[in-house]
CHARMM internal coordinates of N, CA and C (Angstrom, degrees):
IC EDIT
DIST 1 N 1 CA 1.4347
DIST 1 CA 1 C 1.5336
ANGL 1 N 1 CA 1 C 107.95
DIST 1 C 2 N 1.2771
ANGL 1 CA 1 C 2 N 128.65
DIHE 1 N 1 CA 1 C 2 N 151.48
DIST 2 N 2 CA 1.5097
ANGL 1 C 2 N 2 CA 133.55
DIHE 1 CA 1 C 2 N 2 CA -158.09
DIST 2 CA 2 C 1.4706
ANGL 2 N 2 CA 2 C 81.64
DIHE 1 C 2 N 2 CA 2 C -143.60
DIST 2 C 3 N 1.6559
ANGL 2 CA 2 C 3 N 111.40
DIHE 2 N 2 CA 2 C 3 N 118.54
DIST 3 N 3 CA 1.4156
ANGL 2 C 3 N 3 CA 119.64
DIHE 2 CA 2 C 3 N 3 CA -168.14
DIST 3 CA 3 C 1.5061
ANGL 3 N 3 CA 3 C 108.01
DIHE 2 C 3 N 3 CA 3 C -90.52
DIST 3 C 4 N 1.9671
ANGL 3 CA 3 C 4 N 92.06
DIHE 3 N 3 CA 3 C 4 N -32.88
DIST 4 N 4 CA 1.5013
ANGL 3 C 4 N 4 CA 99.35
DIHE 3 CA 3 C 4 N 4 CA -164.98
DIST 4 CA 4 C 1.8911
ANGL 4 N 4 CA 4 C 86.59
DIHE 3 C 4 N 4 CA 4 C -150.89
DIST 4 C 5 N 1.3716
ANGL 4 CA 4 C 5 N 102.21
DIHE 4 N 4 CA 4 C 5 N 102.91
DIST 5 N 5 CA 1.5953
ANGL 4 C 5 N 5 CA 101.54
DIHE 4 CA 4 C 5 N 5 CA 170.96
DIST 5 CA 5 C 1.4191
ANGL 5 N 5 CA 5 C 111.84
DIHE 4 C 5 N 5 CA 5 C -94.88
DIST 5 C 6 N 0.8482
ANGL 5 CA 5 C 6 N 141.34
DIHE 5 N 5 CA 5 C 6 N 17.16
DIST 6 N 6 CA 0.8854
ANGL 5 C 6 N 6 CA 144.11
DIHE 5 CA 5 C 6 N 6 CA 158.07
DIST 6 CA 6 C 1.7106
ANGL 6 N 6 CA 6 C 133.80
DIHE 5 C 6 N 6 CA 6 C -88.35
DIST 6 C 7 N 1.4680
ANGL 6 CA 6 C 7 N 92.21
DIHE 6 N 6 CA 6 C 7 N -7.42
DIST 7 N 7 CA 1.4992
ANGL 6 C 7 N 7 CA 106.61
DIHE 6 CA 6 C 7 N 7 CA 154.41
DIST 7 CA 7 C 1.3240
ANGL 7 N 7 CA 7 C 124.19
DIHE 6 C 7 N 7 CA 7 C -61.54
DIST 7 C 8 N 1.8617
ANGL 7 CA 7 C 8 N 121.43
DIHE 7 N 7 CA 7 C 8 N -26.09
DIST 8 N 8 CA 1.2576
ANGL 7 C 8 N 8 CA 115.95
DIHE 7 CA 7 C 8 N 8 CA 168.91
DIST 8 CA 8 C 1.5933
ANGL 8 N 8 CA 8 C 110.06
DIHE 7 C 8 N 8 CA 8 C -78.06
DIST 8 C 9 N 1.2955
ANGL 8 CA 8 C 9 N 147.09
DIHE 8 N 8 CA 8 C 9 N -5.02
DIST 9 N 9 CA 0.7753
ANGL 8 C 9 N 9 CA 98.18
DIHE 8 CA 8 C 9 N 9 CA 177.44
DIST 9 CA 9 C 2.0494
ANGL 9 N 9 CA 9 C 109.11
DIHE 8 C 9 N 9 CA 9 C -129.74
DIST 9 C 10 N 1.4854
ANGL 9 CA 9 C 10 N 88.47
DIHE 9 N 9 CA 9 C 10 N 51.35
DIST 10 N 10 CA 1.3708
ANGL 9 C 10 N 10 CA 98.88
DIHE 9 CA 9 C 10 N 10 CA -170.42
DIST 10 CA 10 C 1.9063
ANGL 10 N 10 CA 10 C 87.36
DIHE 9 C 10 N 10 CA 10 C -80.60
DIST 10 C 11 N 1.3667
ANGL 10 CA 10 C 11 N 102.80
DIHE 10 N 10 CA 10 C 11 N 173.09
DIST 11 N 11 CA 1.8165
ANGL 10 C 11 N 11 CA 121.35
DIHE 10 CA 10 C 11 N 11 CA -175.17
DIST 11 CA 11 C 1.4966
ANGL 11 N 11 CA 11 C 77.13
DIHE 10 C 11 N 11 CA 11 C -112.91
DIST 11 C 12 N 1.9531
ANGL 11 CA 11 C 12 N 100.62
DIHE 11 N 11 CA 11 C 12 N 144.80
DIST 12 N 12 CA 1.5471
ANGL 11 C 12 N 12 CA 121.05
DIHE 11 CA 11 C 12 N 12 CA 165.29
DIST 12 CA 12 C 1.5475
ANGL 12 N 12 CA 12 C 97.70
DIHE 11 C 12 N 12 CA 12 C -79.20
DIST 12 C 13 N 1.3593
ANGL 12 CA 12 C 13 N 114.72
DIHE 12 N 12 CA 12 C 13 N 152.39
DIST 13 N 13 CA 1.6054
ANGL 12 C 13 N 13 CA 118.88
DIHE 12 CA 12 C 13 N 13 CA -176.21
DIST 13 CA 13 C 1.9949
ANGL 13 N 13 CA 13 C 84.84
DIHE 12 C 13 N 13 CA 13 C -95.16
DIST 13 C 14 N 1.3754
ANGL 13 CA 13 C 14 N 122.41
DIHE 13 N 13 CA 13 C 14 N 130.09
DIST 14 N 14 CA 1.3779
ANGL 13 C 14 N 14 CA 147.70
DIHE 13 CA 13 C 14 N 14 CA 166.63
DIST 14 CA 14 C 1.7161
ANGL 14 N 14 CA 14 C 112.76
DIHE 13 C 14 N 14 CA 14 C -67.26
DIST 14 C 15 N 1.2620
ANGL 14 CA 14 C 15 N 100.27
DIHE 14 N 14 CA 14 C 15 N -27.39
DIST 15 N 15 CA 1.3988
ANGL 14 C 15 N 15 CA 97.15
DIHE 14 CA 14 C 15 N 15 CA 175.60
DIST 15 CA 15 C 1.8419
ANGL 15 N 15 CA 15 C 123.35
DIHE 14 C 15 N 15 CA 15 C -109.93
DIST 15 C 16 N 1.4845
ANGL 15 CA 15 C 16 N 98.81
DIHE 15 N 15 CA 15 C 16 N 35.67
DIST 16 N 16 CA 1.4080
ANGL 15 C 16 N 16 CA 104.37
DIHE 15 CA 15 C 16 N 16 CA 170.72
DIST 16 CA 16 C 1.4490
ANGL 16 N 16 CA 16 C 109.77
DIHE 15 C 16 N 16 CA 16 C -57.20
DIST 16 C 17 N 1.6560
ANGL 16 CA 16 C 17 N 117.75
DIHE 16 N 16 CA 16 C 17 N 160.25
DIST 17 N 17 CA 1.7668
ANGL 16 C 17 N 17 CA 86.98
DIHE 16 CA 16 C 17 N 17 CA 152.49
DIST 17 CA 17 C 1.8227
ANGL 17 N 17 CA 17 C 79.70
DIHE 16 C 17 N 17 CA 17 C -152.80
DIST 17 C 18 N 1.4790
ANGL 17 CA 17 C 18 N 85.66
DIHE 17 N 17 CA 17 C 18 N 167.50
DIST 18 N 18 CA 1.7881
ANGL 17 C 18 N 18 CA 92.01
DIHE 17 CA 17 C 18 N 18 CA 159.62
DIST 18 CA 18 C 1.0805
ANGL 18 N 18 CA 18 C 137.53
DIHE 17 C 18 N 18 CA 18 C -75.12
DIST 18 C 19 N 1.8494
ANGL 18 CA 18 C 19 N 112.36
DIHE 18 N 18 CA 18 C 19 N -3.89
DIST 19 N 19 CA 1.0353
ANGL 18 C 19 N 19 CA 130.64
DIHE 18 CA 18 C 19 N 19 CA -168.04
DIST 19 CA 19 C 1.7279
ANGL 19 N 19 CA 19 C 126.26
DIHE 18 C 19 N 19 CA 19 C -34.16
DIST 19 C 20 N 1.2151
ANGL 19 CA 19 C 20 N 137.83
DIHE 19 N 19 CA 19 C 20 N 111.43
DIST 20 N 20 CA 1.4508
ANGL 19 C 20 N 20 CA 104.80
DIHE 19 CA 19 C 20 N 20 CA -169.09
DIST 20 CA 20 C 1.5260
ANGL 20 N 20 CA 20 C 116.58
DIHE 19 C 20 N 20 CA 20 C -68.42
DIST 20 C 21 N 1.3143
ANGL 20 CA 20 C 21 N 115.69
DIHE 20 N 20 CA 20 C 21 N -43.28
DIST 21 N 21 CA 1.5771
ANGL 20 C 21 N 21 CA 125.85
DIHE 20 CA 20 C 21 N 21 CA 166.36
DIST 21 CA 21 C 1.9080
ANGL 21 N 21 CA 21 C 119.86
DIHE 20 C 21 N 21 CA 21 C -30.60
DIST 21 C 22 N 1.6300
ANGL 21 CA 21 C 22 N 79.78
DIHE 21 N 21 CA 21 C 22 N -42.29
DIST 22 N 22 CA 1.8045
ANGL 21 C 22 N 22 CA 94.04
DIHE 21 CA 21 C 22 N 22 CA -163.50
DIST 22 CA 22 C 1.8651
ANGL 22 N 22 CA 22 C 90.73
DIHE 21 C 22 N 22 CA 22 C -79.45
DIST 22 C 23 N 1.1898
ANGL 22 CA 22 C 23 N 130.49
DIHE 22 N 22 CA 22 C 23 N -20.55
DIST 23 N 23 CA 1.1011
ANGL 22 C 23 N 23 CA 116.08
DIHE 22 CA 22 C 23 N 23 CA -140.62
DIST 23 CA 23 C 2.0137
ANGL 23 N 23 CA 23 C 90.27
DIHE 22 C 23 N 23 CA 23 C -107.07
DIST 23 C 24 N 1.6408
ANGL 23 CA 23 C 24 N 98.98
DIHE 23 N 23 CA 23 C 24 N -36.08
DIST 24 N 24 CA 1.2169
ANGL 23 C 24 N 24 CA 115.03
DIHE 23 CA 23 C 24 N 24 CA 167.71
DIST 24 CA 24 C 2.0416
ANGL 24 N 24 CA 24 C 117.51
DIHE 23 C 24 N 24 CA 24 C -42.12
DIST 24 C 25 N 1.3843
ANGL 24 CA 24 C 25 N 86.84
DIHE 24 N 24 CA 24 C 25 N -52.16
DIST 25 N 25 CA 1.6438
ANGL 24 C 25 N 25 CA 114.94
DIHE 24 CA 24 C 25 N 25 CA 170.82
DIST 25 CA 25 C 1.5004
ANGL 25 N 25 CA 25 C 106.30
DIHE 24 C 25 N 25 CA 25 C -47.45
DIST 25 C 26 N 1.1574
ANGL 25 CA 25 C 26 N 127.95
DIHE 25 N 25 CA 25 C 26 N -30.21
DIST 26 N 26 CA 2.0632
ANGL 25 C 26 N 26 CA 115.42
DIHE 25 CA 25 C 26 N 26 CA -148.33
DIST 26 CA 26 C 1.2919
ANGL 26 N 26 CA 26 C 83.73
DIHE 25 C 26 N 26 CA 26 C -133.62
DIST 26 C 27 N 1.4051
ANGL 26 CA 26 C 27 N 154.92
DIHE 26 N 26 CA 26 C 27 N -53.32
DIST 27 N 27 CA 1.2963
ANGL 26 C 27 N 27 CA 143.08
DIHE 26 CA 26 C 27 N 27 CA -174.30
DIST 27 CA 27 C 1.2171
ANGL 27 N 27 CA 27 C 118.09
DIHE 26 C 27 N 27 CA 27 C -98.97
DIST 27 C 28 N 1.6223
ANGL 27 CA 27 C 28 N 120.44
DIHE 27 N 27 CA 27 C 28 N 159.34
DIST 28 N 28 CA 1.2669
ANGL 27 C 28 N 28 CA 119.74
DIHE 27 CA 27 C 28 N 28 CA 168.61
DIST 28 CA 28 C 1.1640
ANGL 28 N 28 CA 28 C 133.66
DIHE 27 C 28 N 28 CA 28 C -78.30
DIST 28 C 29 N 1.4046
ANGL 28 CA 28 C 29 N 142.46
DIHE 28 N 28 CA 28 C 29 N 176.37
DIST 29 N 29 CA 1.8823
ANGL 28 C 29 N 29 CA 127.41
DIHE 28 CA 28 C 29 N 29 CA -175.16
DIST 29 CA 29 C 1.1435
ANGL 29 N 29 CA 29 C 94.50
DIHE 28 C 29 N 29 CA 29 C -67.03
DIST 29 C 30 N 1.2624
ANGL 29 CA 29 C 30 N 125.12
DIHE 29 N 29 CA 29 C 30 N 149.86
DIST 30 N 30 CA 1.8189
ANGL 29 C 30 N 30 CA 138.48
DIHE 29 CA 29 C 30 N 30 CA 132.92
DIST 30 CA 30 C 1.4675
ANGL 30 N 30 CA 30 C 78.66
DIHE 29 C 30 N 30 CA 30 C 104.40
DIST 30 C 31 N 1.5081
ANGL 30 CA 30 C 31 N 150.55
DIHE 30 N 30 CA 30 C 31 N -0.94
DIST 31 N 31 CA 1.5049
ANGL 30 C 31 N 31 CA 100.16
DIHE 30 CA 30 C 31 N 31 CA -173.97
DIST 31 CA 31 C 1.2883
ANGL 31 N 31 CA 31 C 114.09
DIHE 30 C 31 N 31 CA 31 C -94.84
DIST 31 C 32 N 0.5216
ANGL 31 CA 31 C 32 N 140.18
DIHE 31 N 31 CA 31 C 32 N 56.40
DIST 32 N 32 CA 1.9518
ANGL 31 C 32 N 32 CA 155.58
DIHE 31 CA 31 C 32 N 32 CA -162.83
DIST 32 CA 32 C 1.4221
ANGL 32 N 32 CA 32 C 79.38
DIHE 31 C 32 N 32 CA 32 C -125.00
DIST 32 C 33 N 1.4049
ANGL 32 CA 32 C 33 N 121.86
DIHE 32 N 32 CA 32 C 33 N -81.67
DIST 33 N 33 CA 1.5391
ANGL 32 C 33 N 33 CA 119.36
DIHE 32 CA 32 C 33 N 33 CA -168.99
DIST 33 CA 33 C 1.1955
ANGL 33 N 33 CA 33 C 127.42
DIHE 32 C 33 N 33 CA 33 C -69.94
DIST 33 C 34 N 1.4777
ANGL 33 CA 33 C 34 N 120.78
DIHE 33 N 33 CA 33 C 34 N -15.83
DIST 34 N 34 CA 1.6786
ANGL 33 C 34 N 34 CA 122.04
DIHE 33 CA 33 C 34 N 34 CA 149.82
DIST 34 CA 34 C 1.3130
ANGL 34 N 34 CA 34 C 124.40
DIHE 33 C 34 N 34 CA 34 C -51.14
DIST 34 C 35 N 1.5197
ANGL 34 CA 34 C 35 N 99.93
DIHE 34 N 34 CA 34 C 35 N -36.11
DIST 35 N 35 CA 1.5260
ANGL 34 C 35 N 35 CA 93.14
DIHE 34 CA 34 C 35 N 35 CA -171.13
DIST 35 CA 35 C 1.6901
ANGL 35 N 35 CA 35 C 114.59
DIHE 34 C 35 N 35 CA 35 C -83.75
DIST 35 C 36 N 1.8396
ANGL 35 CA 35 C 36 N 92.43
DIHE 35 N 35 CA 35 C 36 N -32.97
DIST 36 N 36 CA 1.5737
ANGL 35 C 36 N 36 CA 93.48
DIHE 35 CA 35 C 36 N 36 CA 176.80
DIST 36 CA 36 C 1.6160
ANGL 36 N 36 CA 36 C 117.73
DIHE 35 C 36 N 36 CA 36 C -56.81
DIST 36 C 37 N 1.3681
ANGL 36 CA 36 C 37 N 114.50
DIHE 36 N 36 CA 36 C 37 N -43.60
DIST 37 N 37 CA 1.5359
ANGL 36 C 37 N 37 CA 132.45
DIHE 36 CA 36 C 37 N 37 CA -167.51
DIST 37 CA 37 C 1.6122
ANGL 37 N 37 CA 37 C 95.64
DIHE 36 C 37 N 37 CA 37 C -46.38
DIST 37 C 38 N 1.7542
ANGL 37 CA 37 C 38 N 107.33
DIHE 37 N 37 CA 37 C 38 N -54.96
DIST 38 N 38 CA 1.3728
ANGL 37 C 38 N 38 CA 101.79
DIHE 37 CA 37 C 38 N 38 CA -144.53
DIST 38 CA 38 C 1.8123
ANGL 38 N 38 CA 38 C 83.29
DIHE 37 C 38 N 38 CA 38 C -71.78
DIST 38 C 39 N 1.4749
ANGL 38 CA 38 C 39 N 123.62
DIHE 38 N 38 CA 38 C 39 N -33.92
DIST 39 N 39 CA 1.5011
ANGL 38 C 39 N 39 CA 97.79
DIHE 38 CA 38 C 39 N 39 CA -153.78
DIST 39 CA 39 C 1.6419
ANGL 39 N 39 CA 39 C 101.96
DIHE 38 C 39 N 39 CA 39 C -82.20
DIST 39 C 40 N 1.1904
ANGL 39 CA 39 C 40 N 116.83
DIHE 39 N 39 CA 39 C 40 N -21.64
DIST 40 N 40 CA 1.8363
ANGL 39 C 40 N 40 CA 112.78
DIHE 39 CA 39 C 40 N 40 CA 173.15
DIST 40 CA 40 C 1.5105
ANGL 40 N 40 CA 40 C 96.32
DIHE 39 C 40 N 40 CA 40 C -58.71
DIST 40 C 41 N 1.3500
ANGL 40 CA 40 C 41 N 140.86
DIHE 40 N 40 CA 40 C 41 N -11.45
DIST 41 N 41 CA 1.3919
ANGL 40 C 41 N 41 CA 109.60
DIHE 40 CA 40 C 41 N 41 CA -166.85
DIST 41 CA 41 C 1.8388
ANGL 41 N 41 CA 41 C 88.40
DIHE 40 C 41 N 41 CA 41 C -90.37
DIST 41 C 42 N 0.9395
ANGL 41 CA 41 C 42 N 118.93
DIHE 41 N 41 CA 41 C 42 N -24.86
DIST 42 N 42 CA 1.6314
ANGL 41 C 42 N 42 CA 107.77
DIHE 41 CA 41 C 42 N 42 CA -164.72
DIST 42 CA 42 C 2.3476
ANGL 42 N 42 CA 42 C 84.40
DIHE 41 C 42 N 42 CA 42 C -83.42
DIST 42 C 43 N 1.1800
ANGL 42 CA 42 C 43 N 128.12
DIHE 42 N 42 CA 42 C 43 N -32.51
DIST 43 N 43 CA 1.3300
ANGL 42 C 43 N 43 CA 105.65
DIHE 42 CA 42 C 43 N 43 CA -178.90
DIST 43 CA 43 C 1.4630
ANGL 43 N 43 CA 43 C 99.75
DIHE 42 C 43 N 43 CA 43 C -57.08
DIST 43 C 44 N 1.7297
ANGL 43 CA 43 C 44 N 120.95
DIHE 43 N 43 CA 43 C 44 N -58.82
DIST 44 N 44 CA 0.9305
ANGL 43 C 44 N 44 CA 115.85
DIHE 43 CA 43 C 44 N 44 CA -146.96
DIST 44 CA 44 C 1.7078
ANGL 44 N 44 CA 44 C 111.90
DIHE 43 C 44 N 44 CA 44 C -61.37
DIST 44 C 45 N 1.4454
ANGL 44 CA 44 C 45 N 119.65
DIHE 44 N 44 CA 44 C 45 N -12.97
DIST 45 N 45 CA 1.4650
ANGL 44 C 45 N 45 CA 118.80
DIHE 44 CA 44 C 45 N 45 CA 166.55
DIST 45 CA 45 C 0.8816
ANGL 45 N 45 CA 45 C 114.90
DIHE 44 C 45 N 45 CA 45 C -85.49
DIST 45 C 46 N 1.5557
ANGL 45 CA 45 C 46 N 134.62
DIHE 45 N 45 CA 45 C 46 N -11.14
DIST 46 N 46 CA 1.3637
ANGL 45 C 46 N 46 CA 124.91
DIHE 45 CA 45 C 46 N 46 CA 158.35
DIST 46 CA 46 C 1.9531
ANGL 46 N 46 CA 46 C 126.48
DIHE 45 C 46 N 46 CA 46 C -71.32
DIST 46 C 47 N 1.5741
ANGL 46 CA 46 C 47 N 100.27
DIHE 46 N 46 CA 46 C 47 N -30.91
DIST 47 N 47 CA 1.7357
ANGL 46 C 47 N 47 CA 110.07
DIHE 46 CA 46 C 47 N 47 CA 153.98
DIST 47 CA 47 C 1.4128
ANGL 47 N 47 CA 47 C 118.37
DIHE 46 C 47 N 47 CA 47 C -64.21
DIST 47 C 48 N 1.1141
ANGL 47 CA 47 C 48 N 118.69
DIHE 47 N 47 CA 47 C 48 N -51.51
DIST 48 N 48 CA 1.6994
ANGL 47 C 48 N 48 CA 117.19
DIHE 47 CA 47 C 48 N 48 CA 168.86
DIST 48 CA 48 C 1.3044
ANGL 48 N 48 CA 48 C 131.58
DIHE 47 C 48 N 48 CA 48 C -52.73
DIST 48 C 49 N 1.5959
ANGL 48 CA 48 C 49 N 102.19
DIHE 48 N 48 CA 48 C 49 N -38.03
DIST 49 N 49 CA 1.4899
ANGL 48 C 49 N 49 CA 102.20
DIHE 48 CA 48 C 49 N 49 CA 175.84
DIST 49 CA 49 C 0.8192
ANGL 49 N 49 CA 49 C 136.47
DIHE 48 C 49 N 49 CA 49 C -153.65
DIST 49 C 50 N 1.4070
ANGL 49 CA 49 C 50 N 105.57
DIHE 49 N 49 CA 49 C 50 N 21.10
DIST 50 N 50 CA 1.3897
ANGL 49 C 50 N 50 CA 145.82
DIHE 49 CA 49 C 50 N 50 CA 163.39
DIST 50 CA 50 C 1.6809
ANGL 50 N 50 CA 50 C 120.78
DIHE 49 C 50 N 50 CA 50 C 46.89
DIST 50 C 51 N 1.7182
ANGL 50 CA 50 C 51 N 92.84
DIHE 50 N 50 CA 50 C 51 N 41.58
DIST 51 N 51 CA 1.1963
ANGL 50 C 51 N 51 CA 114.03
DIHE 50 CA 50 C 51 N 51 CA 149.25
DIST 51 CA 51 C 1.5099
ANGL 51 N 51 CA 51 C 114.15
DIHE 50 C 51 N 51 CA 51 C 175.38
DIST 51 C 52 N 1.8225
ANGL 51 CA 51 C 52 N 106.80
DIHE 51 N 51 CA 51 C 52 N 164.68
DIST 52 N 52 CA 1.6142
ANGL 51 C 52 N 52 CA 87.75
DIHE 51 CA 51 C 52 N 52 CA -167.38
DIST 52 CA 52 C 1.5242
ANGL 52 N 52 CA 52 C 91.16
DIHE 51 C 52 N 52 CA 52 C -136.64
DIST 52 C 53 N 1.4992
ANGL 52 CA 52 C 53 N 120.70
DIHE 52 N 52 CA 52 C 53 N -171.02
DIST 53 N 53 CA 1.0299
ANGL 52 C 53 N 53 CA 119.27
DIHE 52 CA 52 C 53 N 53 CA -169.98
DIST 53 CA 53 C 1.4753
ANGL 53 N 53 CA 53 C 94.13
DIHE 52 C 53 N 53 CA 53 C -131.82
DIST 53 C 54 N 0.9101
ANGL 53 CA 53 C 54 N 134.79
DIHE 53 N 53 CA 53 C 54 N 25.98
DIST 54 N 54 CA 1.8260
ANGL 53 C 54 N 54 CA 149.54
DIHE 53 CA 53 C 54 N 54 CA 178.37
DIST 54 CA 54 C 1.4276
ANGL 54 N 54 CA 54 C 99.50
DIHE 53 C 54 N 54 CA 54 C -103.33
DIST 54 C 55 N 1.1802
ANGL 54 CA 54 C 55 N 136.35
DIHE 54 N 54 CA 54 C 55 N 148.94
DIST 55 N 55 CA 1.5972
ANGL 54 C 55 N 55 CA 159.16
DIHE 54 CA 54 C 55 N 55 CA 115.08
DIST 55 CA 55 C 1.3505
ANGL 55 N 55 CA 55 C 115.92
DIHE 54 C 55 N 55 CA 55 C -100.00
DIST 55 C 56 N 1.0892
ANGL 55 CA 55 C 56 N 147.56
DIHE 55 N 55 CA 55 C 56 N 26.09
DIST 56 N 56 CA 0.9387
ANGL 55 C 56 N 56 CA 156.17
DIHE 55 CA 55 C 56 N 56 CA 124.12
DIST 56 CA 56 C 1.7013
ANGL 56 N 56 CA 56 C 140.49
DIHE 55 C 56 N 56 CA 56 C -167.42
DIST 56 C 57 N 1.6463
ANGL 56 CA 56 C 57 N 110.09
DIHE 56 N 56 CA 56 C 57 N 178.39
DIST 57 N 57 CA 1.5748
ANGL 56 C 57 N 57 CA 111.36
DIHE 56 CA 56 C 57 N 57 CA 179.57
DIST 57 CA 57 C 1.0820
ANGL 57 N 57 CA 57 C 105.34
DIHE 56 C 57 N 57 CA 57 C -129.06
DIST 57 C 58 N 1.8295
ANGL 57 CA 57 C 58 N 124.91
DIHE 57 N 57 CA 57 C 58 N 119.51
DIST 58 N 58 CA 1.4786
ANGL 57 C 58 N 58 CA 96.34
DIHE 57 CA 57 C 58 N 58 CA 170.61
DIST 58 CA 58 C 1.4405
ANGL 58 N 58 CA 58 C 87.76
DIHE 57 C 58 N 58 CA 58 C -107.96
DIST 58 C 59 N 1.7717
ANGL 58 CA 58 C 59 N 110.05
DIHE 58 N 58 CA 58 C 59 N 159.89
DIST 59 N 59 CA 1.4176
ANGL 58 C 59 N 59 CA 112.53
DIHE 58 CA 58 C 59 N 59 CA 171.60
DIST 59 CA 59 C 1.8384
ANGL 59 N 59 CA 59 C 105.62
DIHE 58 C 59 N 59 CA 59 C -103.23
DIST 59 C 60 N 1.4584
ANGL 59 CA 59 C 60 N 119.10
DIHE 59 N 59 CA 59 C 60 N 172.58
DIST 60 N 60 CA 1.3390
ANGL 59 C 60 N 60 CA 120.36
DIHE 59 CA 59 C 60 N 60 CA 172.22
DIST 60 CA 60 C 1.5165
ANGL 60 N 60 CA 60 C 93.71
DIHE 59 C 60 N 60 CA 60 C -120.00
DIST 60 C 61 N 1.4812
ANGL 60 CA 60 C 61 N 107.45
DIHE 60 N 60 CA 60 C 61 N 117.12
DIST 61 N 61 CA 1.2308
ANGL 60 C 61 N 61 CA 108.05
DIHE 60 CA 60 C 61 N 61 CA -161.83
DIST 61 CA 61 C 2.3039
ANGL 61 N 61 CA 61 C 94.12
DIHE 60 C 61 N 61 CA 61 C -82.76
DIST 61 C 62 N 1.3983
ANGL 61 CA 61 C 62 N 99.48
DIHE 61 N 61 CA 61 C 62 N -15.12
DIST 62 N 62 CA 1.3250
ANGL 61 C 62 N 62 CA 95.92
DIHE 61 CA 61 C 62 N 62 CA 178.22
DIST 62 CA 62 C 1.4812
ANGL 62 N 62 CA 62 C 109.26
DIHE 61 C 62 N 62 CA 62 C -70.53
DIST 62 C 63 N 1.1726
ANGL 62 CA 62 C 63 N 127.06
DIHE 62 N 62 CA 62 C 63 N -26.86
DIST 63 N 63 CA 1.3029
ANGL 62 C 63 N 63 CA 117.75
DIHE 62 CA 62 C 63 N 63 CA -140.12
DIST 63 CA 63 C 1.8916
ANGL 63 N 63 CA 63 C 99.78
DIHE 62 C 63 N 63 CA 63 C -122.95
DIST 63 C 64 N 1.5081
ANGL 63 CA 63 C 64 N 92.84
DIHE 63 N 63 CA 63 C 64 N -26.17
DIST 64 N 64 CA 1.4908
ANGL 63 C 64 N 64 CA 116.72
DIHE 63 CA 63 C 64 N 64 CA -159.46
DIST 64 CA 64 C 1.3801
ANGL 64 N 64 CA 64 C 130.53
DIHE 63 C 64 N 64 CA 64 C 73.58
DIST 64 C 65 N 1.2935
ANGL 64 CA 64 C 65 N 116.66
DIHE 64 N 64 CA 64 C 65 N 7.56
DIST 65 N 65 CA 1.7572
ANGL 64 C 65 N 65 CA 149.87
DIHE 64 CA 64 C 65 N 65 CA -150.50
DIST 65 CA 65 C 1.9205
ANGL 65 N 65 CA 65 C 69.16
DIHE 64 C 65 N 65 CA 65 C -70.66
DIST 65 C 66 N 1.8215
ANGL 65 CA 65 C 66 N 109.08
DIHE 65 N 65 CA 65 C 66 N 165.68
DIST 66 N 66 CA 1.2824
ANGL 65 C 66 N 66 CA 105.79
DIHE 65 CA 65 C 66 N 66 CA 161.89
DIST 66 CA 66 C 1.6544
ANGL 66 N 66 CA 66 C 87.08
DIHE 65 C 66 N 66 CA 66 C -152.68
DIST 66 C 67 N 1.2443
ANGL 66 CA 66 C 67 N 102.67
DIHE 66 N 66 CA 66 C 67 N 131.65
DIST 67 N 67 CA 1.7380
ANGL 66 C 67 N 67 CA 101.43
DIHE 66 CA 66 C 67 N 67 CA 173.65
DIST 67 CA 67 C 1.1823
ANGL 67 N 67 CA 67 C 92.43
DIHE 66 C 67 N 67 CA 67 C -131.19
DIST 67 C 68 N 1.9910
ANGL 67 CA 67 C 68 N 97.81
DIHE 67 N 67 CA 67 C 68 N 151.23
DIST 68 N 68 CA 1.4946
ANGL 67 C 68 N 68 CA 116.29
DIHE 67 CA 67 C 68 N 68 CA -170.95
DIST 68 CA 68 C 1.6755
ANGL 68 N 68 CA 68 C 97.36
DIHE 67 C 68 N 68 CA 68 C -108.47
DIST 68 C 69 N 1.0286
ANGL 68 CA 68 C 69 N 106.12
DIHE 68 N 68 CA 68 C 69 N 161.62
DIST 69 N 69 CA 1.6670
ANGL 68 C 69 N 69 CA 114.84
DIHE 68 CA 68 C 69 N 69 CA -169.48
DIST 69 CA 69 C 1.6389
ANGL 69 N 69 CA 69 C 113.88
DIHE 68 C 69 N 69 CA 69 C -138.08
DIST 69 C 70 N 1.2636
ANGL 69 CA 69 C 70 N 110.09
DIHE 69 N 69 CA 69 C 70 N 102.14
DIST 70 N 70 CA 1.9159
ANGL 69 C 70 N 70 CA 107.09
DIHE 69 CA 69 C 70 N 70 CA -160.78
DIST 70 CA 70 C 1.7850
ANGL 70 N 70 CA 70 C 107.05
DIHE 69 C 70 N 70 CA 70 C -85.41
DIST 70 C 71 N 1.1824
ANGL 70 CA 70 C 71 N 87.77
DIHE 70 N 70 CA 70 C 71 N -169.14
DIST 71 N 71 CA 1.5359
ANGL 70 C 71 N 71 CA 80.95
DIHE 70 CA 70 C 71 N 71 CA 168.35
DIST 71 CA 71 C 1.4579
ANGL 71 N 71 CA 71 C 116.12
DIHE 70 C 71 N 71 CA 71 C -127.32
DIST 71 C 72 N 1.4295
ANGL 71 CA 71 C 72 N 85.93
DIHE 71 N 71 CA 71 C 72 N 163.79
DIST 72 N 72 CA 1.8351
ANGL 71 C 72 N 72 CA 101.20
DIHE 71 CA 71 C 72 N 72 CA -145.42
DIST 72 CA 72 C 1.9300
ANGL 72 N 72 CA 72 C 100.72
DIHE 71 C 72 N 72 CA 72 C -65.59
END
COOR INIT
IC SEED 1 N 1 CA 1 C
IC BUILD
């Protein structure tokens, strides 16, 4: 199933960087770990019980809201 095909034909942005300053600049605090949190919770139900009913997490980076999205 292809949730979102249109992921192939997105362009990589060239001006990523690792910069910490630069990176400080474009995102907000903690979302590095919002995003990790929400997607370890769907691994960690795949270690527990070795299967899940999620294909995905989107987060609201405004709100911090995180909704899971199963499959149909």
């Amino acid at each position: 199933m292809n949730v979102f095909p249109e992921i192939a034909t997105l362009e990589d942005e060239p001006r990523k960087s690792c910069s910490a300053a630069e990176s400080i600049a474009t995102q907000d605090c903690l979302i590095n770990r919002a995003v990790t949190t929400a997607g370890m919770s769907i691994v960690w139900e795949l270690l527990r019980y070795g299967q899940t009913s999620k294909n995905c997490v989107s987060v609201n980076l405004e709100t911090g809201e995180q909704m899971t999205a199963g499959f149909p």
